[in-house]
Each structure stands twice: as structure tokens, then as C-alpha cells.
C-alpha positions as a Markdown table, in Angstrom:
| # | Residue | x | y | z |
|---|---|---|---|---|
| 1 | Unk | 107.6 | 112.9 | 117.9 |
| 2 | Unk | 105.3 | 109.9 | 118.6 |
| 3 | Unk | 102.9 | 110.3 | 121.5 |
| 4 | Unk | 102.7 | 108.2 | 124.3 |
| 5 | Unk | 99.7 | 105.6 | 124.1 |
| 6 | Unk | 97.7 | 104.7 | 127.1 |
| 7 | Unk | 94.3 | 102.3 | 127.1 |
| 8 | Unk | 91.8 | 103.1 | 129.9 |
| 9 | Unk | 89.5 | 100.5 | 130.6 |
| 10 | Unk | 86.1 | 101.6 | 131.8 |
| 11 | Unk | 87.2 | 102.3 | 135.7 |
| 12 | Unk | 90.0 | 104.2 | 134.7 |
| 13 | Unk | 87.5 | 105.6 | 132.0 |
| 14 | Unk | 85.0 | 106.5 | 134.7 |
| 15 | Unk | 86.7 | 108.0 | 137.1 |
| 16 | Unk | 88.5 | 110.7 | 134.7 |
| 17 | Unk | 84.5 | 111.5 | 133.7 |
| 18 | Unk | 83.2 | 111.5 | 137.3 |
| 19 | Unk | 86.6 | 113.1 | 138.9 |
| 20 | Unk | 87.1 | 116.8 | 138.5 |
| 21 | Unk | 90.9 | 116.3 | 139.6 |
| 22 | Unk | 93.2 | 113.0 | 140.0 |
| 23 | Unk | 95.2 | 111.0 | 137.6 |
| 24 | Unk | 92.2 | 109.8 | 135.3 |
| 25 | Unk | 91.1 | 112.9 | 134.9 |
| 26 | Unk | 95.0 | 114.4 | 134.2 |
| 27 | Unk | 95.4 | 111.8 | 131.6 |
| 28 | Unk | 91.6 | 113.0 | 130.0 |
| 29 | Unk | 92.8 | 116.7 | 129.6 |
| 30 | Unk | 96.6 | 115.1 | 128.3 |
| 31 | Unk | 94.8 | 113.9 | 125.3 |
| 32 | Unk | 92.7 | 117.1 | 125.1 |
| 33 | Unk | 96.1 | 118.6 | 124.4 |
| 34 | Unk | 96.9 | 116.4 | 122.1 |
| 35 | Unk | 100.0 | 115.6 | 124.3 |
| 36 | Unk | 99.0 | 111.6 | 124.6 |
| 37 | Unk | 96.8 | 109.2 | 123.0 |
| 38 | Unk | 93.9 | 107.7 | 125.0 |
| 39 | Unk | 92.5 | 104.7 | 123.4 |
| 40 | Unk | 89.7 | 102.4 | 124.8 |
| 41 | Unk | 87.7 | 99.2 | 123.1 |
| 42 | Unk | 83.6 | 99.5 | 122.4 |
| 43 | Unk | 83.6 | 96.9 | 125.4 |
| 44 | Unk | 85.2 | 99.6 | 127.8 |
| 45 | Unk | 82.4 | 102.5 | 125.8 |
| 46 | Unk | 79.5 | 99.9 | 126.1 |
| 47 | Unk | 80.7 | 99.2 | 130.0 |
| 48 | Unk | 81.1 | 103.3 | 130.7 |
| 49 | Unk | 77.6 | 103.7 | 129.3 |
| 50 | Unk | 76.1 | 101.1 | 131.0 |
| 51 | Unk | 76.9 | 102.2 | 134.3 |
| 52 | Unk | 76.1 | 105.7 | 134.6 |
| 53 | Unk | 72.7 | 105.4 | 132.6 |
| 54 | Unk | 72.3 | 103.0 | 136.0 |
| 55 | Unk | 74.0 | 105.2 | 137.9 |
| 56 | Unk | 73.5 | 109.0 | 136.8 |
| 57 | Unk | 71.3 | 108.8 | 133.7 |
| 58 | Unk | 71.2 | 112.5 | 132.6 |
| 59 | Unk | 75.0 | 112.5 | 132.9 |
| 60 | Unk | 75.2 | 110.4 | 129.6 |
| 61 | Unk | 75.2 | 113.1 | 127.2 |
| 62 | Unk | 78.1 | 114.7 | 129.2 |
| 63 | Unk | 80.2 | 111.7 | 129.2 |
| 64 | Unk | 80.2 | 111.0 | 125.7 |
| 65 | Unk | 81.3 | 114.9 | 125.1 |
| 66 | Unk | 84.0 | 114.7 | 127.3 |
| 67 | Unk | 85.3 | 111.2 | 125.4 |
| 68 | Unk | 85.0 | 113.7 | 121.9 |
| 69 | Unk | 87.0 | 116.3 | 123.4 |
| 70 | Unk | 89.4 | 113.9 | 125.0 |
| 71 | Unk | 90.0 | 112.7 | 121.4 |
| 72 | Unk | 89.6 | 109.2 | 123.1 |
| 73 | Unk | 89.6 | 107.1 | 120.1 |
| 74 | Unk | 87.2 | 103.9 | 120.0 |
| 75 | Unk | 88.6 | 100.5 | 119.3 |
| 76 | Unk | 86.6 | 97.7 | 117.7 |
| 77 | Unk | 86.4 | 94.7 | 120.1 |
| 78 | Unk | 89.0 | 91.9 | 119.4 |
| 79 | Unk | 87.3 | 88.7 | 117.6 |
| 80 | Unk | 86.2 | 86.2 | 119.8 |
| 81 | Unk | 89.2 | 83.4 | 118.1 |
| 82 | Unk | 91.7 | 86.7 | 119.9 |
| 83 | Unk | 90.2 | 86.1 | 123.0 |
| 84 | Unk | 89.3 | 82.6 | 123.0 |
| 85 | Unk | 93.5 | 81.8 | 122.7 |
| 86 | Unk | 94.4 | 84.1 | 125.7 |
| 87 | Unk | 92.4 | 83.4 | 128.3 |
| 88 | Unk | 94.8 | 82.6 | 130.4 |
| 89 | Unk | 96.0 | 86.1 | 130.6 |
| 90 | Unk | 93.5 | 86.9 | 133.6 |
| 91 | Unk | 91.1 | 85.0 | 135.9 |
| 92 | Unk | 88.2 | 86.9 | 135.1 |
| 93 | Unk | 87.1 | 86.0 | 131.5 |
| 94 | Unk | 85.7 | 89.1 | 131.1 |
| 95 | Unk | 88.3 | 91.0 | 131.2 |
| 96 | Unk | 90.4 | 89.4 | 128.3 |
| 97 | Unk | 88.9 | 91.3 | 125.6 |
| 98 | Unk | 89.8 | 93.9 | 127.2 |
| 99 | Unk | 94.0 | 93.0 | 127.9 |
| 100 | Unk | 93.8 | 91.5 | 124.0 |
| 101 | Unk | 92.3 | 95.0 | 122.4 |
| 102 | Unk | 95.4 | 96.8 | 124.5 |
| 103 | Unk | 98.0 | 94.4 | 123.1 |
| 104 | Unk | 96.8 | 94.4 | 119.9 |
| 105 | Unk | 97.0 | 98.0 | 119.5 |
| 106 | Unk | 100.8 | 98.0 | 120.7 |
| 107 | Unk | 100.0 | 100.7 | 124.0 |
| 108 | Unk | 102.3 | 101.9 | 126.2 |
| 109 | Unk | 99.9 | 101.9 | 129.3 |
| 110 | Unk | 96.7 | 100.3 | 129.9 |
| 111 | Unk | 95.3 | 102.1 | 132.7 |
| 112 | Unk | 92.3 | 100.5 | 135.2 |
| 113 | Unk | 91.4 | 100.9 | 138.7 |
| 114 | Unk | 90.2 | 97.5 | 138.8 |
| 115 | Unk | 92.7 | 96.0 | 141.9 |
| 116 | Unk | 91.1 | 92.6 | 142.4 |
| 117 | Unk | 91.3 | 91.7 | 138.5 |
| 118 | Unk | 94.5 | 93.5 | 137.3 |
| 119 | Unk | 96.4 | 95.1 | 139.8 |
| 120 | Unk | 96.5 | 92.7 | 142.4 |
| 121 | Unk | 97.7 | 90.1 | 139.9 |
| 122 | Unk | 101.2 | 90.9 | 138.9 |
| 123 | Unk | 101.3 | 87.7 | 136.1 |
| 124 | Unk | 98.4 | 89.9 | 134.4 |
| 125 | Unk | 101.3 | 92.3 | 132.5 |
| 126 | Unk | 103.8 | 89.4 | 132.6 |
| 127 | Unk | 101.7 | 87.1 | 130.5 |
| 128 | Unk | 99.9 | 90.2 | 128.3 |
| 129 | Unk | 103.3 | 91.7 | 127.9 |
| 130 | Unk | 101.3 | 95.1 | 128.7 |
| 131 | Unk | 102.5 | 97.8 | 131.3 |
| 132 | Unk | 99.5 | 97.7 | 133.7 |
| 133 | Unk | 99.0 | 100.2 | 136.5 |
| 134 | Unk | 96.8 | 102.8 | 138.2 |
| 135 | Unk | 96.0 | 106.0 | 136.0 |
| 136 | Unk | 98.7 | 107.5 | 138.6 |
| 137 | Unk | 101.2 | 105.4 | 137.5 |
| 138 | Unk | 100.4 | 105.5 | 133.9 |
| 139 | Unk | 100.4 | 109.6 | 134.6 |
| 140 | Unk | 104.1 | 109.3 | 135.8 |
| 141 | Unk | 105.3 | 107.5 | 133.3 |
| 142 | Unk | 103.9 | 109.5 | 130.8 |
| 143 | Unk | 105.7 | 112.4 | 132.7 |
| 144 | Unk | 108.4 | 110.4 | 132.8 |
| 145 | Unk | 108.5 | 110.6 | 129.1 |
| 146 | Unk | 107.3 | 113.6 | 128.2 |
| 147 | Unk | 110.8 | 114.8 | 130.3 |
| 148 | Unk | 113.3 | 112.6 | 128.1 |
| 149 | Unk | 111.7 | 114.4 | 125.2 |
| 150 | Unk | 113.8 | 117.0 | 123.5 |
């Protein structure tokens, strides 16, 4: 049986860290389990790292041993000639590595939290041909088809 796929970017990442409960944090222990599997790009690792050594910096070591146990496996970063030739999937350029490392991986979900750059854009899975969502909906999905499963 193949396991569903589902990309977090780092707000999705985040909050399944920071969160002792909620859909992030569901979709963390999921993987633990070996029930799904989380994948993320070094740009969503470099972005998750960034912000809680600003944040909460003795909470680092702790954040990269839940992302072990998760079994969150780390993508390289698409080349910049990838991302360069889709920028037109989103309005914020900064973002497009990050739509181009989930398509090129073939997911089934890319999870964020972001609202103003991906959820509040419906074109964003149109034009990436991704299934986009909260960490909720990528959680009921997943339970969606974990159920059709014999």
C-alpha cells in the first residue's frame, strides 16, 4: 500500500512543532506512525530554523528531534532555472520554490497556514496542479484515504 504524501511548508511545519494538539501536529505524529509521508524542501528547514532561533532559541534542539522522529524527509531546493519558469504560479516570489519542490516530488497535499499567499488564492493549486489546503484539510483527506483503504 502506498502512503499518502503531504508537503508542509514552514507554517504548517511550525505549528505541528509549537502545537501540542491540532491538525499540524496530527499529521507530525501520522508520519511518526509511519502511516503518511511528510516531506518538506531545505527552504521550509532553513525558514523553521530561522524563526524559532528568533523566536525561542533553546527550542532548536527540540525542533529538529521532533522532524527525526516525524521521519520528515528533507528535500533539496529546486534549481533556480525550476523556479525561474514558474513564477507565475504565486504572487509572492518567495514562495515558488516552495510550490515547484511539492510538484516536483508528485505530493498529494502541500499543507501551509499561509492564507494571504496560498490560501486565499485559489489559482495557486490551479496553476501548480497541487492540492493546497490547511493542515486540517490535508488531515481529512488523508482520513479520507486512509478509510477507502482495505
Amino acid at each position: 500500500m502506498t502512503k499518502p504524501i503531504i508537503f508542509l511548508d514552514s507554517s504548517a511545519l511550525i505549528a505541528g512543532i509549537v502545537s501540542a494538539q491540532g491538525a499540524a501536529r496530527v499529521l507530525l505524529l501520522l508520519a511518526e506512525d509511519e502511516k503518511i509521508v511528510l516531506l518538506v524542501s531545505e527552504q521550509v528547514i532553513a525558514e523553521v530554523e530561522r524563526n524559532i532561533a528568533r523566536k525561542m532559541p533553546r527550542a532548536l534542539p527540540l525542533v529538529r528531534e521532533m522532524i527525526l522522529h516525524a521521519n520528515v524527509q528533507i528535500l533539496r531546493d529546486p534549481r533556480p532555472g525550476e523556479v525561474q519558469s514558474r513564477m507565475d504560479w504565486i504572487r509572492h516570489a518567495a514562495d515558488v520554490p516552495i510550490l515547484v519542490a511539492a510538484a516536483a516530488a508528485n505530493v498529494d497535499f502541500l499543507a501551509t497556514l499561509n492564507k494571504h499567499h496560498f490560501l486565499d488564492d485559489p489559482g495557486v493549486a490551479q496553476r501548480s496542479g497541487l492540492r493546497v489546503g490547511t493542515p486540517g484539510n490535508a488531515l481529512a483527506w488523508v482520513r479520507d484515504w486512509l478509510a477507502k483503504q482495505p
